[in-house]
C-alpha positions in Angstrom: 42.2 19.3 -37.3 44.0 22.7 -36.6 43.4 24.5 -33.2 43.5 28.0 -35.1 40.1 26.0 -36.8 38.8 25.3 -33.7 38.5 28.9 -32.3 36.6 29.9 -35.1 34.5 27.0 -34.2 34.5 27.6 -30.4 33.5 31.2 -31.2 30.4 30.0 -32.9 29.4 28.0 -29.9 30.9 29.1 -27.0 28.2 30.9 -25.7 24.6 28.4 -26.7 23.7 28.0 -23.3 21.6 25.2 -21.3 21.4 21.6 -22.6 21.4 22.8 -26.4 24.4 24.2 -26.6 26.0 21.3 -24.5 24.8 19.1 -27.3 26.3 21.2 -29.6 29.7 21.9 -27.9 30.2 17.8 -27.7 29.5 17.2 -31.2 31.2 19.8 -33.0 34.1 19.9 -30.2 34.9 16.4 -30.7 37.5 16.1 -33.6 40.1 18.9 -32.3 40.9 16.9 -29.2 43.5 14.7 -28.9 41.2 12.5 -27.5 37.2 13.2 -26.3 35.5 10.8 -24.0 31.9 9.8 -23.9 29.2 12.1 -22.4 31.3 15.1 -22.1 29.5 18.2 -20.6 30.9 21.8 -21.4 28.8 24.7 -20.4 28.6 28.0 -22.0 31.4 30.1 -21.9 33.9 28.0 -21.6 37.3 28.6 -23.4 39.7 26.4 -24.3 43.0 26.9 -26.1 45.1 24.0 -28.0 42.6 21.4 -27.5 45.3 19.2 -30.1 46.7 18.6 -26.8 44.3 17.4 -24.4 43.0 14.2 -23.1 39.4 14.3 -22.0 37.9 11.0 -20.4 34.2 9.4 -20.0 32.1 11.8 -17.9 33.5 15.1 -17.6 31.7 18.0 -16.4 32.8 21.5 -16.8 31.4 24.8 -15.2 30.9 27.6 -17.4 33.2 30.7 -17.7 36.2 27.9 -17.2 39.5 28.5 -18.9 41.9 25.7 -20.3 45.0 25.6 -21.9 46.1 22.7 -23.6 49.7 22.9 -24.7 52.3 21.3 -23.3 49.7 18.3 -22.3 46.4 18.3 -20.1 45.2 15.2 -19.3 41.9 15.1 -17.4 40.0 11.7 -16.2 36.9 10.1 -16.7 34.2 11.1 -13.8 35.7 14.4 -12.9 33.9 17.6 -12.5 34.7 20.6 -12.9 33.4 23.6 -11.2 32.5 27.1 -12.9 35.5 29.6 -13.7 37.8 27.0 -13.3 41.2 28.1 -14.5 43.4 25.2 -16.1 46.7 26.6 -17.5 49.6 24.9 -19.1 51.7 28.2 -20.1 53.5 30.2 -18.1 55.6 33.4 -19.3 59.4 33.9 -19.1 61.3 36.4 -17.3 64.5 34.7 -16.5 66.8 37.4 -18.8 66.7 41.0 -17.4 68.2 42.3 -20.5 65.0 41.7 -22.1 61.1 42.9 -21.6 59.1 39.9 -19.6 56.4 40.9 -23.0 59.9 39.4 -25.3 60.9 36.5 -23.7 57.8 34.1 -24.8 56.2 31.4 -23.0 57.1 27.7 -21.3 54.5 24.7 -21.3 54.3 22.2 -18.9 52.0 19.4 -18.6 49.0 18.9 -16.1 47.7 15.8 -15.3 44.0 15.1 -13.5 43.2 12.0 -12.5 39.8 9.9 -12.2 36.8 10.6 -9.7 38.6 14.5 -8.7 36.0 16.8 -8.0 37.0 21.2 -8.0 35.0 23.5 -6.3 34.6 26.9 -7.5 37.2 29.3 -9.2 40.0 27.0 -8.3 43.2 27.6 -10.4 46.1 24.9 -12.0 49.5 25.3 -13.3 51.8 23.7 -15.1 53.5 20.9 -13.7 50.6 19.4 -11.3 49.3 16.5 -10.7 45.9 15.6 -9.4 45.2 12.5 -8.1 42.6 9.7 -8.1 39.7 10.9 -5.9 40.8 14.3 -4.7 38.9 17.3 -3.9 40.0 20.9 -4.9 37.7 23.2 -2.7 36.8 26.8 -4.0 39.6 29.3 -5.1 42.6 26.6 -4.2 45.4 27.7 -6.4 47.9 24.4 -7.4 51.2 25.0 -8.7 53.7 22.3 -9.8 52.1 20.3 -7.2 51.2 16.6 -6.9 48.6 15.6 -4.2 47.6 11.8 -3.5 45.0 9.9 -4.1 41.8 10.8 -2.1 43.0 14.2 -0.7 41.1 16.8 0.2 43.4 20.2 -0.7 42.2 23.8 -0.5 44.0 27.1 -0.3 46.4 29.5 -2.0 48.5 27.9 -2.3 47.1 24.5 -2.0 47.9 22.5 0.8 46.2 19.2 2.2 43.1 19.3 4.6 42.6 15.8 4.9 42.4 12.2 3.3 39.1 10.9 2.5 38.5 7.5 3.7 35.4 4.8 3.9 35.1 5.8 7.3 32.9 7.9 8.9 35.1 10.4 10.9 
């Protein structure tokens, strides 16, 4: 199905708030993804652009008033949870020629990959080229840019940078 469909769709729904209007969102959402796990959870308010590219796992959860953009590749795990206003971005504009206006030069995609079990706090922000790990946690307003993080770290900032590791120990 077309993503131009989809906003038309997402329009109608974007905005059915509590339980309802999850319901809604994951039945109606469900053909324009490239792929769309089991018991998704989107909130209201959430907006998402070129869902033809993104991979959505088993048991997402995403904030409301979140932002994702899909072209160029987004892949996000199963068990990850996504906190509100959550900004997920694939594009980026040009601005390499100065003989040009930056509004001229068009835009550049580059994937995004999340991982399984990753957990983002609040208003946290990721571009293009990053990858998220297995385990990690993204505290509030962390900003990641063509970054890649391991498995089980604990990153916050702006830019992002790593806190700690988790571990099975108690510290």
């Amino acid at each position: 199905m077309s993503d131009k469909l989809f906003f038309v769709v997402q329009g109608f729904l974007k905005y059915n708030a509590f339980s309802f209007g999850v319901k809604l969102r994951r039945v109606f959402y469900r053909p324009f993804f490239k792929s769309f796990g089991r018991n998704i959870q989107i909130q209201d308010g959430v907006t998402i652009k070129y869902p033809s590219e993104i991979e959505l796992g088993d048991n997402i959860k995403i904030g409301q008033q979140s932002f994702f953009v899909g072209k160029g590749g987004l892949k996000i795990g199963s068990n990850t949870m996504i906190g509100a206003g959550t900004k997920i971005i694939t594009s980026s504009h040009n601005f390499e020629s100065i003989n040009q206006p930056m509004t001229q030069q068009g835009l550049s995609f580059e994937s995004i990959v999340i991982e399984e079990d990753v957990w983002f706090g609040f208003d946290v922000k990721v571009f293009g080229g990053s990858v998220i790990r297995k385990g990690c946690i993204l505290g509030t307003n962390s900003l990641v840019n063509k970054k890649e993080f391991a498995s089980y770290s604990i990153i916050g900032g702006t830019p992002a940078k790593l806190i700690r590791m988790r571990t099975d120990e108690k510290n």
